[in-house]
C-alpha positions as CSV (number, residue, x, y, z in Angstrom):
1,X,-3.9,-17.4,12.0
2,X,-0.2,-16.9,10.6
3,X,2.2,-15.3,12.4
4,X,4.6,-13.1,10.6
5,X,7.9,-12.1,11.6
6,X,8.3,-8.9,9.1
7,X,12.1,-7.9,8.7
8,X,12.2,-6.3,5.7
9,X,9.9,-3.9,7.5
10,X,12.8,-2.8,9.4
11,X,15.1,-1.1,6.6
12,X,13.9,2.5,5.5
13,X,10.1,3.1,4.4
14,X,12.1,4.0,0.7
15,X,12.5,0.4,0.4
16,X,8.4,-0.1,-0.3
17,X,5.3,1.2,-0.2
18,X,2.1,0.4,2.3
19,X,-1.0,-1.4,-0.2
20,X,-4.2,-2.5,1.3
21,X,-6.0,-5.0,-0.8
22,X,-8.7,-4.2,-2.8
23,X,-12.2,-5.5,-1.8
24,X,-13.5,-8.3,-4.1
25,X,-17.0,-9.6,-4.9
26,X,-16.7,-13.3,-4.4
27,X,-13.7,-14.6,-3.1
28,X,-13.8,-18.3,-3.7
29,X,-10.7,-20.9,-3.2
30,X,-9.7,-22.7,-6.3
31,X,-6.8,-24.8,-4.6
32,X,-4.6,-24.7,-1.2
33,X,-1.5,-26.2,-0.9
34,X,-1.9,-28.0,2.6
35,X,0.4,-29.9,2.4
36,X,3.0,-27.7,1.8
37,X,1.5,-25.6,4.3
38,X,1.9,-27.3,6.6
39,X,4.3,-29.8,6.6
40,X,6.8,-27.3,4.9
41,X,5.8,-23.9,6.4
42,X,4.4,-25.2,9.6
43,X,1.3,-23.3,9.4
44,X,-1.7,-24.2,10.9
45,X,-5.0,-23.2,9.1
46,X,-6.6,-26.3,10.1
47,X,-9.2,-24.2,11.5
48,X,-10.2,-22.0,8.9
49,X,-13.2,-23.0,6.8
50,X,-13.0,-22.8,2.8
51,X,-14.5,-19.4,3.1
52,X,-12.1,-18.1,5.4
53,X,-9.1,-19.2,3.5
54,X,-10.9,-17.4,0.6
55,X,-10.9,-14.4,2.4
56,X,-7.2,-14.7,3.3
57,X,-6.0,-15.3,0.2
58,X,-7.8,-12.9,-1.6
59,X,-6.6,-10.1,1.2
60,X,-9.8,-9.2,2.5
61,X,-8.4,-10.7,5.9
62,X,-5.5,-10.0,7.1
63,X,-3.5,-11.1,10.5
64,X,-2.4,-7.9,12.9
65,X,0.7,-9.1,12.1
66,X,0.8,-8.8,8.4
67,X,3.2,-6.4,6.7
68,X,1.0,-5.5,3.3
69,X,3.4,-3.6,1.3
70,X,4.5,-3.7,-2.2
71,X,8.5,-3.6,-2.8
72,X,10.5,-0.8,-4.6
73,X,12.9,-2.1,-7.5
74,X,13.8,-1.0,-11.2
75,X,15.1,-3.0,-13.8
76,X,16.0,-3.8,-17.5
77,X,13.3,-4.9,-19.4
78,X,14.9,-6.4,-22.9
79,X,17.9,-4.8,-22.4
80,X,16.7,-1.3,-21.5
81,X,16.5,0.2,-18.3
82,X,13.5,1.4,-16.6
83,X,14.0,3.2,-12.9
84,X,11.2,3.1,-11.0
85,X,9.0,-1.0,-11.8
86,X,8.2,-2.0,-8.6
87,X,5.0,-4.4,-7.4
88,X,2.1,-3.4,-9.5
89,X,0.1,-5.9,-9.0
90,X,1.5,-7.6,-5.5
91,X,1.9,-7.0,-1.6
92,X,4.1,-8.7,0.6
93,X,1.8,-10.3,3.4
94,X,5.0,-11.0,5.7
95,X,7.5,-13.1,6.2
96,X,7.2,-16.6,8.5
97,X,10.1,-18.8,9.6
98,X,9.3,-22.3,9.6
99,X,9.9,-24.8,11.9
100,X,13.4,-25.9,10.4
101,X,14.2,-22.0,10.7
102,X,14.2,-21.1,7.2
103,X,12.3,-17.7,6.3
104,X,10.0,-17.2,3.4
105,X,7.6,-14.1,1.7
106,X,4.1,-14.8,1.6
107,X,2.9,-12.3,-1.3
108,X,-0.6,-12.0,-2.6
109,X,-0.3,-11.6,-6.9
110,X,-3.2,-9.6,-8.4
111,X,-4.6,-8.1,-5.3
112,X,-5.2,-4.4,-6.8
113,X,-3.2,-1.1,-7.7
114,X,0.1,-0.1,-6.2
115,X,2.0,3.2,-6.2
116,X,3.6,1.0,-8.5
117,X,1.1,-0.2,-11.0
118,X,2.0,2.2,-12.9
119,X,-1.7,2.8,-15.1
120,X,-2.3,-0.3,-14.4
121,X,-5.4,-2.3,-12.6
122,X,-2.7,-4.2,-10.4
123,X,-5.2,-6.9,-10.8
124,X,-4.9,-10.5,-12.1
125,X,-7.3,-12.9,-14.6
126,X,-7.5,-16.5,-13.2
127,X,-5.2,-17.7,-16.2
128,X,-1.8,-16.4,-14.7
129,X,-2.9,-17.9,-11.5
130,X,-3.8,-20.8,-12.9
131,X,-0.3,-20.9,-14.7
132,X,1.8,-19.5,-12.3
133,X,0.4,-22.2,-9.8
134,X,0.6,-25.7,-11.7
135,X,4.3,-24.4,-13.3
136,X,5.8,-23.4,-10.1
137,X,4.8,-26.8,-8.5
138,X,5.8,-29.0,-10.7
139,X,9.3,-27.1,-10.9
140,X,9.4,-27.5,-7.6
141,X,8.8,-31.5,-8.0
142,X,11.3,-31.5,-10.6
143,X,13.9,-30.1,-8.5
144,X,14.8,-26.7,-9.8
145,X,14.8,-23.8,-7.5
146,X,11.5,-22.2,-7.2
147,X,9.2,-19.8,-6.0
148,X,6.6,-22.1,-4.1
149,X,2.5,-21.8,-4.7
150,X,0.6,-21.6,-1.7
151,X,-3.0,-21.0,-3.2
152,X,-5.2,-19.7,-5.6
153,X,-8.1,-18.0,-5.5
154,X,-10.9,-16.5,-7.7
155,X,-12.4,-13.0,-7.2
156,X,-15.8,-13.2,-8.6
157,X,-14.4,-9.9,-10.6
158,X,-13.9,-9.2,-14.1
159,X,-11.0,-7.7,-15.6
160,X,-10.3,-6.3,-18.5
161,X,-7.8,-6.9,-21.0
162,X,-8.8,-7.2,-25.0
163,X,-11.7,-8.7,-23.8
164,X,-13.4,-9.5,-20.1
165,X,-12.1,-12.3,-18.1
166,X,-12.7,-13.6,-14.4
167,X,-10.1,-12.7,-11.9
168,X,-7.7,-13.8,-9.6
169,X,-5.3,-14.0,-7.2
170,X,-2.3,-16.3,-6.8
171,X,-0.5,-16.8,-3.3
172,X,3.4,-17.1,-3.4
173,X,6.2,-18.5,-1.8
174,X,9.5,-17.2,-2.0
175,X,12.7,-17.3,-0.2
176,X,12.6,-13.5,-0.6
177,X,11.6,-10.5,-3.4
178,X,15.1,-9.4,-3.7
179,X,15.3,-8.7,-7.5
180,X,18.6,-7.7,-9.5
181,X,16.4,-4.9,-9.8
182,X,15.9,-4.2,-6.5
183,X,19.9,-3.1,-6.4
184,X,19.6,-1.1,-9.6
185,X,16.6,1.2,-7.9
186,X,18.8,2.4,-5.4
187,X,21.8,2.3,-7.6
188,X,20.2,4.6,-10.3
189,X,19.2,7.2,-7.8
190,X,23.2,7.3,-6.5
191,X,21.1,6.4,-2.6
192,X,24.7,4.7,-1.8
193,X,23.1,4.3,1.9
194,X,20.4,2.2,1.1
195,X,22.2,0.3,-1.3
196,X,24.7,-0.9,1.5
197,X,21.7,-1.3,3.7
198,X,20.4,-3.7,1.1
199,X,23.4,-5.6,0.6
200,X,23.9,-6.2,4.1
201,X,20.3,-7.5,4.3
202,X,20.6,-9.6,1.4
203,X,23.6,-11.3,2.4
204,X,22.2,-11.6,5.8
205,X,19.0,-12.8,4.7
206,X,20.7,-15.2,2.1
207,X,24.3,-15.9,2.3
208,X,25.4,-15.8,5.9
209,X,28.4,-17.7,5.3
210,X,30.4,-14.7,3.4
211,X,30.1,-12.5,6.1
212,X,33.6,-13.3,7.1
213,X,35.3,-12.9,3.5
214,X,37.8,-10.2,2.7
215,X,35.3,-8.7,0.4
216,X,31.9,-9.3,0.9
217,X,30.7,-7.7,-1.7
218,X,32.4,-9.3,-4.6
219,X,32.1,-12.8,-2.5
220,X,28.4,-11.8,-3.1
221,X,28.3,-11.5,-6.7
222,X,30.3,-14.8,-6.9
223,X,27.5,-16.3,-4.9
224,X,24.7,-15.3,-7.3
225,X,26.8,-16.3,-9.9
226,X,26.9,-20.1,-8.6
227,X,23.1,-20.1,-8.1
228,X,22.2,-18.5,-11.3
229,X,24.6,-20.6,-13.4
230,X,23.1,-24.2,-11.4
231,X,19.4,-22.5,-12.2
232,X,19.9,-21.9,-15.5
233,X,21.4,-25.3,-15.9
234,X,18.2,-26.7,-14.4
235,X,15.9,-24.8,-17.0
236,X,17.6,-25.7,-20.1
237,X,17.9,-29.7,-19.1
238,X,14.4,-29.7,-18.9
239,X,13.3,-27.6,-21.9
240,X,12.0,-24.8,-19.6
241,X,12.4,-21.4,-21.4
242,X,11.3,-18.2,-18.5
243,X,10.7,-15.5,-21.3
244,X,11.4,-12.7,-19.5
245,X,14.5,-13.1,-17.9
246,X,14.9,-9.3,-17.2
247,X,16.9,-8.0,-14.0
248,X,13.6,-7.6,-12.4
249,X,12.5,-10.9,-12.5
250,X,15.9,-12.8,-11.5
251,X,15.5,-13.3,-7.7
252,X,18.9,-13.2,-6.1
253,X,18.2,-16.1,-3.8
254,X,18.6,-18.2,-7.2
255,X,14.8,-19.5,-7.1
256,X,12.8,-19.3,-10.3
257,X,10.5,-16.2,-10.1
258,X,7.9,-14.6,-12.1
259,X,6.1,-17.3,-14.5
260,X,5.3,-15.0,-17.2
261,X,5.5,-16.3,-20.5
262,X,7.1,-19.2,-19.8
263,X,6.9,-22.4,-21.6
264,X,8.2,-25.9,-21.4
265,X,9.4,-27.2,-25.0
266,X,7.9,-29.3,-26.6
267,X,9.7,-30.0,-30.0
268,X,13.1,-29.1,-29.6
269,X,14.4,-26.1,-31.2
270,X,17.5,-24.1,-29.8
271,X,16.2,-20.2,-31.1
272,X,12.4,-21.5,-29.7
273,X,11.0,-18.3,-27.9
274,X,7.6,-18.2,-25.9
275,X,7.2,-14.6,-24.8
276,X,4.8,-13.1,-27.4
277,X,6.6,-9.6,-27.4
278,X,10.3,-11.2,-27.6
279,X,10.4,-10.7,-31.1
280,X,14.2,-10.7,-31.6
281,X,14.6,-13.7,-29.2
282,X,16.9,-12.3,-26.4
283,X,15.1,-14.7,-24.3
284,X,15.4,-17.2,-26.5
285,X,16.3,-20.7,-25.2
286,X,19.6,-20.7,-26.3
287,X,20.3,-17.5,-24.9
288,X,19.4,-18.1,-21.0
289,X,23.1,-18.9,-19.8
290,X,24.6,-15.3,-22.1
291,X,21.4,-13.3,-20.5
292,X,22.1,-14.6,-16.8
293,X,26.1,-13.7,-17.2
294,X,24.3,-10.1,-18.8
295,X,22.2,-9.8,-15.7
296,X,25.4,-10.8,-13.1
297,X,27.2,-7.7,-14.5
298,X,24.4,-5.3,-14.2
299,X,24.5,-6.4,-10.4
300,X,28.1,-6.0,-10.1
301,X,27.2,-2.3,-11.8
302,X,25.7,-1.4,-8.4
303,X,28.5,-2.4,-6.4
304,X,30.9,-0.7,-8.3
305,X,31.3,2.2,-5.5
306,X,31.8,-0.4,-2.5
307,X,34.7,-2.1,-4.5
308,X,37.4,0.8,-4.9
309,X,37.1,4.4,-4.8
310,X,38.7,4.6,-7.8
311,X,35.9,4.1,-10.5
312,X,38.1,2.4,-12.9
313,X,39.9,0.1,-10.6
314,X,36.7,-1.1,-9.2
315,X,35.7,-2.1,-12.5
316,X,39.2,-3.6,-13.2
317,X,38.7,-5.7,-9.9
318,X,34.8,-6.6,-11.0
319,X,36.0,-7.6,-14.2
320,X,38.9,-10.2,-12.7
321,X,36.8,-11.5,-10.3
322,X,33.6,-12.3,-13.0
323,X,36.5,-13.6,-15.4
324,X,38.1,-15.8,-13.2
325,X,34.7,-18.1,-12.6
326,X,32.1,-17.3,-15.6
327,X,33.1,-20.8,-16.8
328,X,30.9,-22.1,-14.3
329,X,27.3,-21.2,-16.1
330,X,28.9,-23.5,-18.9
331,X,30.0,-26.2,-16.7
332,X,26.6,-26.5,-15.0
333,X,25.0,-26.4,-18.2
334,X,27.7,-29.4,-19.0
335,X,26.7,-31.3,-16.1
336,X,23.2,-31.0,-15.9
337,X,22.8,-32.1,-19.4
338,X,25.4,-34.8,-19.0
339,X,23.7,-36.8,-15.6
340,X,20.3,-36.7,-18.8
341,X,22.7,-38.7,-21.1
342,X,23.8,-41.1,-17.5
343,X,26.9,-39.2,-17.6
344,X,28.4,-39.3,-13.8
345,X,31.4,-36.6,-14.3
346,X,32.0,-34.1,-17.3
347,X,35.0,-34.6,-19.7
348,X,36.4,-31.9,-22.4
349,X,34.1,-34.0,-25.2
350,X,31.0,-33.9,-23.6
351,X,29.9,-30.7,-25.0
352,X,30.3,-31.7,-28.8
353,X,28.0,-35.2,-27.6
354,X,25.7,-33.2,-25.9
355,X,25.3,-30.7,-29.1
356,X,25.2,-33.6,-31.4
357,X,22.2,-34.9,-29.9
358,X,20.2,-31.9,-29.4
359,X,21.1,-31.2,-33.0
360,X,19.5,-34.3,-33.8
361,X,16.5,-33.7,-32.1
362,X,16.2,-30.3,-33.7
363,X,16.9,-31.7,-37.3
364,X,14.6,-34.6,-37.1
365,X,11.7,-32.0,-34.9
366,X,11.5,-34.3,-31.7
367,X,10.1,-33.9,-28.7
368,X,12.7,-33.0,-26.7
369,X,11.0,-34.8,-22.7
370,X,9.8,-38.3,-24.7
371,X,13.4,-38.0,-26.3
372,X,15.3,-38.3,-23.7
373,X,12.8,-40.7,-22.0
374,X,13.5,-43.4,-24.6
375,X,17.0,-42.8,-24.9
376,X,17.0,-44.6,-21.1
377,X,14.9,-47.3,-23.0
378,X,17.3,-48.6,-25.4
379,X,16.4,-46.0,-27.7
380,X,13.2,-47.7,-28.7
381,X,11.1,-45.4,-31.0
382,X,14.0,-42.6,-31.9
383,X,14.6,-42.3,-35.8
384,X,17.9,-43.6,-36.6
385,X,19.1,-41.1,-39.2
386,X,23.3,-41.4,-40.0
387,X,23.4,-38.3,-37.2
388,X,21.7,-40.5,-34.5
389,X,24.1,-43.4,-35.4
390,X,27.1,-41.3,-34.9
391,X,25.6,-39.7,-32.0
392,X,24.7,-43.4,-30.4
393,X,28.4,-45.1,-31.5
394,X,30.1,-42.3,-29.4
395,X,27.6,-41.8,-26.6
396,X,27.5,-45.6,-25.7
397,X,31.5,-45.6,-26.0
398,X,31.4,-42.9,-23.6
399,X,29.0,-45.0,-21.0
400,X,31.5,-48.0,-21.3
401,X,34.7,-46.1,-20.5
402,X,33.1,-44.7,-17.0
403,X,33.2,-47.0,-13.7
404,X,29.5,-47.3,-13.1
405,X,27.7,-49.9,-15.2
406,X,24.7,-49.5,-18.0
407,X,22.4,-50.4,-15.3
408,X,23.6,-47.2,-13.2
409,X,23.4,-44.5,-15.8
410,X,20.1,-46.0,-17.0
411,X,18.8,-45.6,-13.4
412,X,20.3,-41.9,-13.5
413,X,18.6,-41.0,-16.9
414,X,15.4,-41.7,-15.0
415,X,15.9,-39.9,-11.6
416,X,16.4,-36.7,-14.3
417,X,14.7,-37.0,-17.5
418,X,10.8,-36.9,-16.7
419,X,8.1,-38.4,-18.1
420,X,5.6,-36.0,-17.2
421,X,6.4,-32.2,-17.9
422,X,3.6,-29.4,-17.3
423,X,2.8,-29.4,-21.0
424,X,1.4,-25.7,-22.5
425,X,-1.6,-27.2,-24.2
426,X,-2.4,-29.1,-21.0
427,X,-1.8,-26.0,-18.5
428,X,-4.1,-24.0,-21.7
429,X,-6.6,-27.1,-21.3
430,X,-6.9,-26.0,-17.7
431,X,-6.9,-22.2,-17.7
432,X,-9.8,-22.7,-20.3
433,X,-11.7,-25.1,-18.1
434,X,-11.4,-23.1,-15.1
435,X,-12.7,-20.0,-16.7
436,X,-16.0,-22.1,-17.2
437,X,-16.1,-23.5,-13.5
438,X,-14.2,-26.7,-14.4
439,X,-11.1,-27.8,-12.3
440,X,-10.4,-31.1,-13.2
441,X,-7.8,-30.6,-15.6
442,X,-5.9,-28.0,-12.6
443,X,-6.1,-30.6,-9.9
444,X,-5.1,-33.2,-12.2
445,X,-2.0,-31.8,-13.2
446,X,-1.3,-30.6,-9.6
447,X,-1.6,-34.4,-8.6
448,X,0.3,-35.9,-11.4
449,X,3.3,-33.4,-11.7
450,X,4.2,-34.1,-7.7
451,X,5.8,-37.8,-9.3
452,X,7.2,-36.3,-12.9
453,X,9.6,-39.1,-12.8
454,X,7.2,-41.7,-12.6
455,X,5.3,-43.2,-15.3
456,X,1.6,-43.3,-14.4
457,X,-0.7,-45.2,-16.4
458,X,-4.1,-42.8,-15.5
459,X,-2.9,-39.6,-16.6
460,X,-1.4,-41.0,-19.9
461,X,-2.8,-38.5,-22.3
462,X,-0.8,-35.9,-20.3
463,X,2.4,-37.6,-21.3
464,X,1.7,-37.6,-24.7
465,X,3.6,-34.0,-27.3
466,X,0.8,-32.7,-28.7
467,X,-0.2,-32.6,-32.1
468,X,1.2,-30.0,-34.7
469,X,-2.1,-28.1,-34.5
470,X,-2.6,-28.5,-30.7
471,X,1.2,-26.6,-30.0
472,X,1.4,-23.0,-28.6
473,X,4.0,-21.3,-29.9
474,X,3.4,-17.7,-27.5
475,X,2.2,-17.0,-24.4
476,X,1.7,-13.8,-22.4
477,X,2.2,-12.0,-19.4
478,X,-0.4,-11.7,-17.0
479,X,-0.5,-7.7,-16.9
């Protein structure tokens, strides 16, 4: 069936806990990702019938060689730490390398209580999975680093939260399940051992080519520094706003984890906030890049006793090292947004250009996706207010003084400002539907958002902002 090759099994039994599944009702298969499967993974379920796959993706089957266990971490949860999270609601099948030898988690979301859950049911409805699913794919297709989504599956369970609804479980993809958080469980109980242990794994596991460094450990944090700073980048060009970028939910592989209450924007507004219980906006969409420097140094917290036995030297050391490249979450940020505006290379003035025109956006309430998009087109439809018209006379001054011609940074504007974008009312549209047996509006977006950058006639009403009335301004997480 699959055959897993479980390493994380190896380090000490602290490390997680052994889950087995609960038993469901009706396990039924909303989607599979075959393709994915297998021309990514190289797994071959060929075999397996509909009702099979159900029953493997819903944990009722597992192979012998499945791991089941739910991973230990702690983490800061709006700025306040919490020692013992952990998977509540998820157990690690295993791990696979792939053909091309890279190696990936398979973890089954919502499959039932944990010695984590914590109170909780450890169980999922079928909108998070429904979410979770059509966001993390069309990421994916966009080109940001991402958990992947393998399936999803319906229970033929209700849950309960305010009210019943029918459950679910989501199967994910992940280069790993190492957390931020996962370094602050071990650092918080002073278990210097597995902390080591886990850092040698990680690096290992993820960053092979520092082994040979001076000092692993701060070429480490510099590392997670690079990817966060380019992942973060990635979010903000698009509009993407995470929600709950807490140390437990930022992978340090650099991949997009844990689709909460996420939302992609659609009318631009720097201070917009999705999570329903943000209500001071710390994960606000202008605060992704301070929050991800925030989270770095509560890493480089846990590493404080392999820098310097001297507690205040280590800290010194920490400090110089951070210092001497946290520039580079702003210059990502600088270059991501500058290849939207056909930009080739990033130059001092940039950033005031880039401001001006998000300003704009904000001041005149556009849709920050279509803006963009017709930007590439000459501009056709944007309102020209006095702050466009400075914003255009300096921006197109800009294009002329690089080498590449109009024709070039057009062409770049369109390999990275997409015309489709996983819309909230549209990925609502589908949640709804599926809850009453309809899965049109899932498997429509799956298809669509594989080609964001293309324009495609068919699915044109899922180009479209939506109406004032139609936007959602909160969404929730799945527990």
């Amino acid at each position: 069936m699959i055959n897993f090759d479980n390493t994380y099994l190896n380090l000490p039994e602290r490390f997680y806990a052994e889950v087995t599944p609960e038993k469901v009702s009706k396990p039924f298969l909303l989607e599979f990702n075959r393709e994915f499967a297998s021309e990514e993974l190289g797994l071959n379920l060929d075999t397996l019938n509909k009702r099979e796959l159900a029953d493997l993706f819903t944990g009722q089957v597992l192979p012998d060689s499945a791991s089941s266990i739910a991973l230990a971490y702690a983490g800061h949860q709006f700025g306040h730490f919490v020692p013992q999270l952990g998977d509540g609601r998820a157990l690690l099948m295993g791990e696979i390398v792939t053909p091309k030898g890279r190696r990936y988690d398979i973890q089954l979301k919502g499959s039932g209580q944990t010695p984590f859950s914590r109170d909780g049911d450890g169980k999922s409805s079928l909108g998070p999975v429904i979410r979770e699913y059509i966001v993390s794919e069309a990421m994916h297709f966009l080109g940001v680093p991402t958990t992947r989504a393998l399936a999803a599956a319906a229970t033929g369970d209700s849950i309960f939260r305010d009210q019943p609804l029918p459950g679910g479980i989501f199967t994910r993809v992940a280069s790993s399940h190492i957390r931020i958080g996962t370094f602050e469980y071990f650092a918080a109980r002073d278990d210097l051992e597995s902390l080591k242990l886990l850092v040698n794994y990680s690096i290992d596991r993820h960053y092979p080519d520092i082994k040979d460094q001076k000092n692993i450990y701060l070429s480490f944090l510099q590392k997670i520094a690079h990817t966060h700073a380019s992942l973060v980048a990635h979010w903000m060009s698009f509009g993407f706003i995470h929600g709950v970028m807490n140390t437990d939910n930022m992978s340090i592989s650099g991949e997009t984890i844990d689709y909460g209450p996420c939302a992609f924007m659609d009318n631009f507004a720097s201070n917009r906030v999705f999570s329903s219980i943000d209500r001071n906006g710390r994960y606000a969409y202008n605060n992704q890049i301070p929050i991800a420097k925030w989270n770095l140094y509560r890493l480089a917290n846990c590493l404080i006793p392999f820098i310097h036995n001297d507690q205040k030297q280590a800290i010194s050391i920490i400090e110089d090292s951070i210092n001497s490249y946290s520039h580079i979450y702003e210059e990502k940020w600088m270059e991501t947004m500058g290849k939207k505006l056909g930009l080739f290379s990033s130059e001092a003035e940039d950033q005031a250009l880039i401001n001006n025109w998000l300003q704009y956006l904000e001041d005149e309430d556009l849709d920050f996706t279509l803006s963009f998009r017709k930007l590439s087109e000459s501009s056709n439809g944007l309102k020209e207010t006095s702050r466009f018209k400075d914003f255009s006379s300096k921006w197109h001054k800009r294009l002329e003084n690089q080498p590449q011609d109009l024709r070039e940074s057009r062409d770049l504007m369109n390999s990275v400002n997409p015309v489709f974008i996983p819309r909230n009312h549209q990925v609502e549209r589908a949640i709804q539907s599926a809850f009453e047996g309809d899965l049109s509006i899932f498997k429509d977006m799956n298809h669509l958002l594989k080609n964001p950058y293309v324009d495609q006639p068919k699915f044109e009403a899922y180009k479209v902002a939506p109406k004032p009335d139609e936007r959602i301004e909160a969404t929730f997480c799945g527990t």
